[in-house]
C-alpha positions in Angstrom: 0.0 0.0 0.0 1.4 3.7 -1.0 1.3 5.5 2.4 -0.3 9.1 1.8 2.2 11.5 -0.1 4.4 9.5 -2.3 4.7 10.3 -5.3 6.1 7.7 -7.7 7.5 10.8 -9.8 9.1 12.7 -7.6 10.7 13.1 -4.2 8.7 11.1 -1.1 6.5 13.6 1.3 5.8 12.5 5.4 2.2 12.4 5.6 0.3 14.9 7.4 -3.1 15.1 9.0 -5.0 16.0 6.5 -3.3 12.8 5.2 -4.4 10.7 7.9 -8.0 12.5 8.1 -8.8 11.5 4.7 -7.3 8.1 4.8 -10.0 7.7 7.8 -12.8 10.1 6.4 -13.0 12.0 9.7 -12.0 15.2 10.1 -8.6 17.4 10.7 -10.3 18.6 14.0 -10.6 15.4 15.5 -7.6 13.9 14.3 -5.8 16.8 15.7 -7.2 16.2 19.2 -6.3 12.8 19.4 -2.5 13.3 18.3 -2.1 16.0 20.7 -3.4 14.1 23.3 -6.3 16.7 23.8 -9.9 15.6 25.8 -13.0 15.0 24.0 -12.5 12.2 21.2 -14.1 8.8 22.1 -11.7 5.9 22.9 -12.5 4.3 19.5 -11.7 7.5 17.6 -8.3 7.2 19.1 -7.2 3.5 18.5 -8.5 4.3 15.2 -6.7 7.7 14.6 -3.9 6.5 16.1 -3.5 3.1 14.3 -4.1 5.2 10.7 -1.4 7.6 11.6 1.5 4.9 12.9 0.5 2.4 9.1 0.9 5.9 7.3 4.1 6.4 9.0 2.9 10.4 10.3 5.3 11.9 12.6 4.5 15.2 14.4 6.0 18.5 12.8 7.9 19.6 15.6 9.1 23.1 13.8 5.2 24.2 13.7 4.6 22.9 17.2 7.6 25.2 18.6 6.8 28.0 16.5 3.6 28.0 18.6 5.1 27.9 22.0 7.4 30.7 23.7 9.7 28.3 24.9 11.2 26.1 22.7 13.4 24.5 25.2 16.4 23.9 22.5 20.2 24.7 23.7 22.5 25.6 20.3 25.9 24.0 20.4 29.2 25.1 18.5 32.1 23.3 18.0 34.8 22.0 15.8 34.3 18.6 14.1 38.0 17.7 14.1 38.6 18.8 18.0 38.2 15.3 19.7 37.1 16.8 22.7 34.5 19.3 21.3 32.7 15.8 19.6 33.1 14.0 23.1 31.6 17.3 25.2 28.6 17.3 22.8 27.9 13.6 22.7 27.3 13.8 26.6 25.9 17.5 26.5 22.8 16.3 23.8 22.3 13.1 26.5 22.5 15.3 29.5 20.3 18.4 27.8 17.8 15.6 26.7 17.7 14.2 30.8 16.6 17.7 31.8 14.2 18.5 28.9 15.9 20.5 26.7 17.1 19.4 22.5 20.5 20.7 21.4 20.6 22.2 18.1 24.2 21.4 16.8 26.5 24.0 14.7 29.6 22.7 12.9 32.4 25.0 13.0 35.3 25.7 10.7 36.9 28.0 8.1 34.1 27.8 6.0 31.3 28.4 8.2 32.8 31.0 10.5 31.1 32.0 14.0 28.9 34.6 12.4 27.2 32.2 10.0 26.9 29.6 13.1 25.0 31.4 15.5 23.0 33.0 13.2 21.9 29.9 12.3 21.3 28.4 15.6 19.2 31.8 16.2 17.0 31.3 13.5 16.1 27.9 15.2 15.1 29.5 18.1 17.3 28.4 20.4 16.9 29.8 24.2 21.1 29.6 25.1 23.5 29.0 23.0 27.1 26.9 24.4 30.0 27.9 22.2 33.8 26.8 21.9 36.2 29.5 21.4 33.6 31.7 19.2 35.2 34.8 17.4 34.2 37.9 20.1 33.7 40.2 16.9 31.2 38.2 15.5 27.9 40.9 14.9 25.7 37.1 15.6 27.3 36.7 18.6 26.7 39.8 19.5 23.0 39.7 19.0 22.9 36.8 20.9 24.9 37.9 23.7 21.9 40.7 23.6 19.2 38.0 23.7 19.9 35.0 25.1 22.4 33.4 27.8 25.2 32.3 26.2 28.2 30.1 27.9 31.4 30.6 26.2 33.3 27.0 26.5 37.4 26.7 26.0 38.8 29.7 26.3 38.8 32.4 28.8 35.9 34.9 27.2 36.8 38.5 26.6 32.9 38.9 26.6 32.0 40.3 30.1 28.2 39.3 29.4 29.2 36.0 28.6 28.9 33.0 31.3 32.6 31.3 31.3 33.7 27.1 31.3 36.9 26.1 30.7 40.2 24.4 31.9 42.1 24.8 34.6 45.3 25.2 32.3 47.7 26.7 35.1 47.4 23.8 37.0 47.1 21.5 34.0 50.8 22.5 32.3 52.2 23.0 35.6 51.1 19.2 36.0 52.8 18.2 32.5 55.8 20.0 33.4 56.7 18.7 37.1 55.8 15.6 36.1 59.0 15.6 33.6 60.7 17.5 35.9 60.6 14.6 38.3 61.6 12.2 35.3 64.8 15.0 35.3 64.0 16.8 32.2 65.1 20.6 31.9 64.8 21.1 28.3 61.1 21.3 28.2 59.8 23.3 25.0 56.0 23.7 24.5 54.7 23.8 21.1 51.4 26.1 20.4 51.0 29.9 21.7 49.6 31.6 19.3 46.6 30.3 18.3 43.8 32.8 19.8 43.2 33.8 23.7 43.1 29.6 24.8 46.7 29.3 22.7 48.2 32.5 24.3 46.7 31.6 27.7 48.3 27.7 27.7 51.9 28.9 26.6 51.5 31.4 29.4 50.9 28.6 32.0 53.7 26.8 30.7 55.8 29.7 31.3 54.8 29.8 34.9 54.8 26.3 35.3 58.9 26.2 34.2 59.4 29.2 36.6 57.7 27.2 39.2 59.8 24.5 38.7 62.9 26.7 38.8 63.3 26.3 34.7 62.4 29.5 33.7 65.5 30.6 31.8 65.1 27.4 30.2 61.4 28.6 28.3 60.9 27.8 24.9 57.7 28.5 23.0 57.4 27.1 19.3 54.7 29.2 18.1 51.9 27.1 15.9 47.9 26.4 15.8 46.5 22.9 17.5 46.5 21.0 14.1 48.2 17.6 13.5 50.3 19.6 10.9 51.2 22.2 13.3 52.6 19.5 16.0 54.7 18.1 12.7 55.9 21.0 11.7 57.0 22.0 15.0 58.6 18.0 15.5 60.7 18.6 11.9 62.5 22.1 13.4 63.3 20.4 16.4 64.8 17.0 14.9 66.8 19.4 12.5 68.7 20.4 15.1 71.8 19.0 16.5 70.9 16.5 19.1 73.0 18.0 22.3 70.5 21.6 21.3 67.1 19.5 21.0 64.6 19.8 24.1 64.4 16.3 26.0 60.3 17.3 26.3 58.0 18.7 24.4 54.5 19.8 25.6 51.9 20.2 23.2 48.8 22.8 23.7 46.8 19.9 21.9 46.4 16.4 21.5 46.2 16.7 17.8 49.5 18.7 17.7 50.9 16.2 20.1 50.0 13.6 17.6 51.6 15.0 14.5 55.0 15.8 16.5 55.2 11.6 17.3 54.6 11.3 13.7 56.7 13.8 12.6 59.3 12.2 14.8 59.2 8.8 14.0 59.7 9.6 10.8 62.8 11.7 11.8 64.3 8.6 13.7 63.9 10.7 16.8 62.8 8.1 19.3 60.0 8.7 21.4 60.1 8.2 25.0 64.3 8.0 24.5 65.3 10.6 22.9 62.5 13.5 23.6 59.1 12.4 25.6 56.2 14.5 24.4 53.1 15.4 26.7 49.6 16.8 25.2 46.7 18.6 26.0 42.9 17.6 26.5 43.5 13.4 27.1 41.1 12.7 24.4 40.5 9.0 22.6 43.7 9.9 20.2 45.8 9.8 23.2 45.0 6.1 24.2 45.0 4.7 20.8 48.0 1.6 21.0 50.4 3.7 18.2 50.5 6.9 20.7 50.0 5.7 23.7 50.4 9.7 24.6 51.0 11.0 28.4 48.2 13.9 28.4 46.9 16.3 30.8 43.0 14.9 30.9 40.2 17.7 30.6 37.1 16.5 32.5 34.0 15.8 29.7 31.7 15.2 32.7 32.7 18.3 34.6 32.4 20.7 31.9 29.5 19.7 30.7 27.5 19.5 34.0 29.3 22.9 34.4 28.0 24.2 31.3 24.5 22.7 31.6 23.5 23.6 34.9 24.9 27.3 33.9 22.4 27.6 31.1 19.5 26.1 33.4 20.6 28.8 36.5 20.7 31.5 33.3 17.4 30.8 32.0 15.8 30.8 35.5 17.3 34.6 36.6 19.2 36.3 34.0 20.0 39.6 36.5 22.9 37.4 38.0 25.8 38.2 37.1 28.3 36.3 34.7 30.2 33.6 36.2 33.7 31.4 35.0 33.8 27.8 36.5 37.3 26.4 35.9 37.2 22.2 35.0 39.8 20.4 37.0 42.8 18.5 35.7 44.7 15.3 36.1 47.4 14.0 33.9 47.2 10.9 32.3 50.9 9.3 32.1 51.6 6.5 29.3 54.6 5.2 27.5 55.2 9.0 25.4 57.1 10.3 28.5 60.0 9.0 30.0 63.8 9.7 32.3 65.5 12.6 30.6 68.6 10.8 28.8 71.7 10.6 31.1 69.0 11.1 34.2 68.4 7.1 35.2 68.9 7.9 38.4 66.7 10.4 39.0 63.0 10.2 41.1 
């Protein structure tokens, strides 16, 4: 049997009410009561309405049925498709959202759909909040929503002072990365990353006070790059180019991706990995237990930020005259078989 709104000629339509109305001969009215639930139709109008409607495979238009509410209860989400840890936060933000009533309305970001073009779609779906990785502050979309709506900036600390505020604890987090190689006797520490942005700038800062803190800090040095797989390699090749008494015995990456592309990078460079140089990174996501990495990461906390970053929009939308507040995650660090004794420091702790 066709179902109501095919068309053998042309594209396949869902089937609407009127659809399942005329397939029963009763009208829209009633059919309209019984999928919304409503008092009134008799209990055989419903089994009947109700059977029609699942055999003609009708599903309810959930776009009209927002458009007349005032709440739409949706939360819009942006993040990078490549950044492991932006996936993994909104994997468990749509599940968590979904467990206190809201739907998340998910924008891609990258170099073709910049932040303007991302929130203003996620505004013209109505969202109520919008949660946002490391949007561009001079966005005119932003803007308007920051105007509008609550709006938690995730991953960076915000220069927006109306903007609610979750990220990393990254001073504690680098100075983590770099007593831990301290203790393995490394003093040559160099941190790849630091000028990508206010997180970039704000990471290779904390690595700066973490060396001091450790009593290294005329040994700093920053290789600037971006938190890309090539940028890590790029970074691994200068480094391997140079004579092996002037390498660093460490390398901390401000991302697990760049992380990543310096053990490539120097594997192909026969620069051996923990022996010759160990290399830390930055957010402990699924690349970083893989078997061919095996990669020693400071871990970001997926649950904490997103319970941060949920129950921020919830406390938002109930009194929006408090004011803005920045919740900093916590961090551990992971330790696996990319770091190891500084060489000629056996002995040490």
């Amino acid at each position: 049997m066709a179902r109501a709104g095919d068309d053998p000629g042309g594209p396949s339509q869902l089937p609407t009410m009127r659809d399942v109305a005329e397939h029963l001969g009763v009208s829209r009215q009633l059919v309209s009561l019984v999928l919304r639930g409503a008092p009134g139709p008799s209990e055989e109008s419903r089994v009947r309405i109700l059977a029609a409607a699942a055999e003609l495979g009708y599903r309810p238009n959930a776009s009209a049925r927002l458009l007349r509410q005032r709440r739409t209860h949706l939360i819009g989400a942006m993040f990078v498709l490549r950044n492991p840890f932006e996936v993994r936060f909104v994997e468990r933000f749509v599940e968590r959202a979904a467990e206190e009533g809201f739907g998340v309305v998910l924008g891609a970001h990258s170099a073709e759909r910049p932040t303007d073009v991302v929130v203003a779609d996620l505004m013209a779906q109505r969202v109520e909040a919008l949660v946002a990785f490391n949007p561009d502050p001079a966005s005119p979309a932003l803007q308007d929503a920051l105007d509008r709506l609550p709006v938690v900036w995730l991953g960076e600390r915000s220069p927006e002072p109306r903007a609610d505020t979750v990220r990393v604890d990254e001073v504690t987090g680098l100075r983590l990365a770099v007593d831990h190689l301290r203790a393995l006797g490394h003093e040559r520490i160099a941190y790849v990353g630091g000028d990508a942005g206010i997180v970039g700038r704000d990471r290779s800062e904390a690595y700066r006070q973490a060396m001091a803190g450790a009593g290294l800090g005329d040994r700093v040095e920053v290789i600037p790059g971006d938190f890309g797989e090539e940028d890590g390699a790029a970074a691994a090749r200068q480094i391997a180019a140079r004579p092996a008494s002037h390498r660093p015995t460490a390398v901390v990456s401000g991302g697990d991706l760049s992380a990543v592309g310096v053990l490539s990078a120097f594997a192909r460079s026969d620069v051996a990995v923990p022996d010759d140089v160990s290399v830390v990174g930055f957010d402990d996501s699924y690349v970083c237990a893989l078997s061919y990495n095996d990669l020693t990461s400071v871990r970001q906390d997926v649950e904490a930020t997103v319970e941060a970053a949920l129950e921020t929009v919830v406390a938002r939308l109930a009194d929006r005259s408090t004011a803005p507040r920045e919740v900093l995650t916590p961090t551990t660090l992971v330790t696996r078989g990319s770091t190891g004794r500084a060489p000629g420091a056996e002995g040490t702790g």
